[in-house]
Backbone as numpy.savetxt, mean C-alpha at the origin, in Angstrom:
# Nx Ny Nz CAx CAy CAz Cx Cy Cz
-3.32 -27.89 -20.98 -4.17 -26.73 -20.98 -3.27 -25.50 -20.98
-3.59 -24.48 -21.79 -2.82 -23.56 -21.91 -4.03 -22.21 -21.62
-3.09 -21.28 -20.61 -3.90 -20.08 -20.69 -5.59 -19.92 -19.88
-6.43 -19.11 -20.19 -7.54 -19.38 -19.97 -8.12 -19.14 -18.43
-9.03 -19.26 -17.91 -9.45 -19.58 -16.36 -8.86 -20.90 -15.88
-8.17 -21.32 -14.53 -8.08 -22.21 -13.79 -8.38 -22.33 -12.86
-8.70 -23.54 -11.63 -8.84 -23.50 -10.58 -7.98 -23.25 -9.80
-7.73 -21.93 -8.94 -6.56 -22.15 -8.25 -5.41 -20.88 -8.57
-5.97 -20.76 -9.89 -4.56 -19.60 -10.75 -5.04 -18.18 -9.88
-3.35 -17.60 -9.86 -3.56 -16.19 -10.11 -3.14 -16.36 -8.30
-3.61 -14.96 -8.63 -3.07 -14.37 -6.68 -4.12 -14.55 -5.49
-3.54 -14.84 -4.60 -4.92 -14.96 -3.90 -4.67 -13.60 -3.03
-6.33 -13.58 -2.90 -6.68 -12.48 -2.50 -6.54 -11.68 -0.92
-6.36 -10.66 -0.38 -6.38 -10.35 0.87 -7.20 -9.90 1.58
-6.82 -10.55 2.56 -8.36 -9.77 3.55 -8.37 -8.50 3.47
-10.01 -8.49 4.03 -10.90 -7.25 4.06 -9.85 -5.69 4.64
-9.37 -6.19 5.78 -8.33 -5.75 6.39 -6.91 -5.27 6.11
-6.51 -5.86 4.58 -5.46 -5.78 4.04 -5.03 -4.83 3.10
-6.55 -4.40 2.37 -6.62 -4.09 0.97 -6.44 -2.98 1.15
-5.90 -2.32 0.23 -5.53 -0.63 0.30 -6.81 -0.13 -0.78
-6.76 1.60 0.02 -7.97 2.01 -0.63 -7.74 3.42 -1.07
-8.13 4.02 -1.80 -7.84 5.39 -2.55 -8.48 5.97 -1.78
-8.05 7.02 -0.85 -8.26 8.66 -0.56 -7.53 9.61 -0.87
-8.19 10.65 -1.00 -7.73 12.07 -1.52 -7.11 12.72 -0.45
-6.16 13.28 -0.44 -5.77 14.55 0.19 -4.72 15.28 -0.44
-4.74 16.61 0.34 -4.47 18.00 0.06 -2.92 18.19 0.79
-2.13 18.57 0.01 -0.34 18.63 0.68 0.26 19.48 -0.20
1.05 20.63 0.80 1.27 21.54 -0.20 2.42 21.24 -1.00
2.67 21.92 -2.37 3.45 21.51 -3.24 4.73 21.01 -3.35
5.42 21.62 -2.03 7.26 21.56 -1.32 7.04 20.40 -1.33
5.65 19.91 -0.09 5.88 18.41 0.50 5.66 16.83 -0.53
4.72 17.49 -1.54 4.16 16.98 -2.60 5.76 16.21 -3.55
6.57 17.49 -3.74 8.19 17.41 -4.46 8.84 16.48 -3.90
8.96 16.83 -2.43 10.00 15.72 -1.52 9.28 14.62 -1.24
8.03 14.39 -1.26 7.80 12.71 -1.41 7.97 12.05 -2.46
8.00 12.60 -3.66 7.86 12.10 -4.96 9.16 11.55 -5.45
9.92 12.61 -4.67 11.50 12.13 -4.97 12.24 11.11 -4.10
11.32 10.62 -2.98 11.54 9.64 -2.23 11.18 8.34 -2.66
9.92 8.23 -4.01 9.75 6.90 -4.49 8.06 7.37 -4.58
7.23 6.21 -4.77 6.18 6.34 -5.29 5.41 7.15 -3.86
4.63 8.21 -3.93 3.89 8.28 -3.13 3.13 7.40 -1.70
1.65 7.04 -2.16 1.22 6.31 -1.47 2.06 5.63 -0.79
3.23 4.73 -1.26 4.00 3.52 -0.64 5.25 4.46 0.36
5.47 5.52 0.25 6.13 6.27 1.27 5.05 6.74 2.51
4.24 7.27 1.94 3.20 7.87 3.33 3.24 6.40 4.30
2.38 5.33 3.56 2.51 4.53 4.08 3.42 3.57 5.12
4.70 3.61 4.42 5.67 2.85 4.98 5.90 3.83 6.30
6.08 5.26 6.49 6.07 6.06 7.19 5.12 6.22 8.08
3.76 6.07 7.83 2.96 5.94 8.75 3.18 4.90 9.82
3.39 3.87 9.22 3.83 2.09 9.83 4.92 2.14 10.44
5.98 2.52 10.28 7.15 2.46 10.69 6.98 3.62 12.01
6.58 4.69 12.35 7.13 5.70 13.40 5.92 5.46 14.22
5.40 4.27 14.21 4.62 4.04 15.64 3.04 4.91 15.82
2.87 5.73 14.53 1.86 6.71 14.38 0.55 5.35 14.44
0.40 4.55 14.10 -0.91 3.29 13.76 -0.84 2.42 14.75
-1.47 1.65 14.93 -1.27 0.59 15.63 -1.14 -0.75 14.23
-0.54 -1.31 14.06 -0.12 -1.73 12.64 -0.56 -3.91 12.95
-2.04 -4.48 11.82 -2.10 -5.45 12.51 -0.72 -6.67 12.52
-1.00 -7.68 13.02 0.38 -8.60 13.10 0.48 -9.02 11.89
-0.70 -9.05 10.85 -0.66 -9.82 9.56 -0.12 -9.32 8.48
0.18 -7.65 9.19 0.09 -6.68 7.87 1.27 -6.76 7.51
2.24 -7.04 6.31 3.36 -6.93 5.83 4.04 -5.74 5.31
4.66 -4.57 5.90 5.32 -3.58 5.14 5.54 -3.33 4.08
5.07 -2.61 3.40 5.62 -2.40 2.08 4.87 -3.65 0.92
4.23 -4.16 1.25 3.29 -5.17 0.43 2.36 -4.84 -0.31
């Protein structure tokens, strides 16, 4: 069998808990520059949020994933 739907294929999915979700916000342009030049957005706020103790972060959740 080549290709197509399988049972089983592909990624499995993450919990409810896991999934990242699009919100908007507002950051002025300086801060906007120096994240961008740090790597992709979102995945910096993030890793930053997680990392300096700001969340309570669950045990399942993998950094940077």
């Amino acid at each position: 069998m080549r290709g197509g739907r399988r049972a089983k294929a592909g990624r499995k999915k993450k919990p409810d808990h896991l999934r990242r979700n699009i919100i908007t916000i507002r950051l002025p342009q300086w801060m906007i520059l120096q994240i961008k030049n740090k790597g992709e957005i979102g995945y910096v706020i993030e890793d930053q949020l997680a990392n300096k103790d700001f969340l309570d972060v669950p045990d399942d959740y993998d950094i940077g994933s």
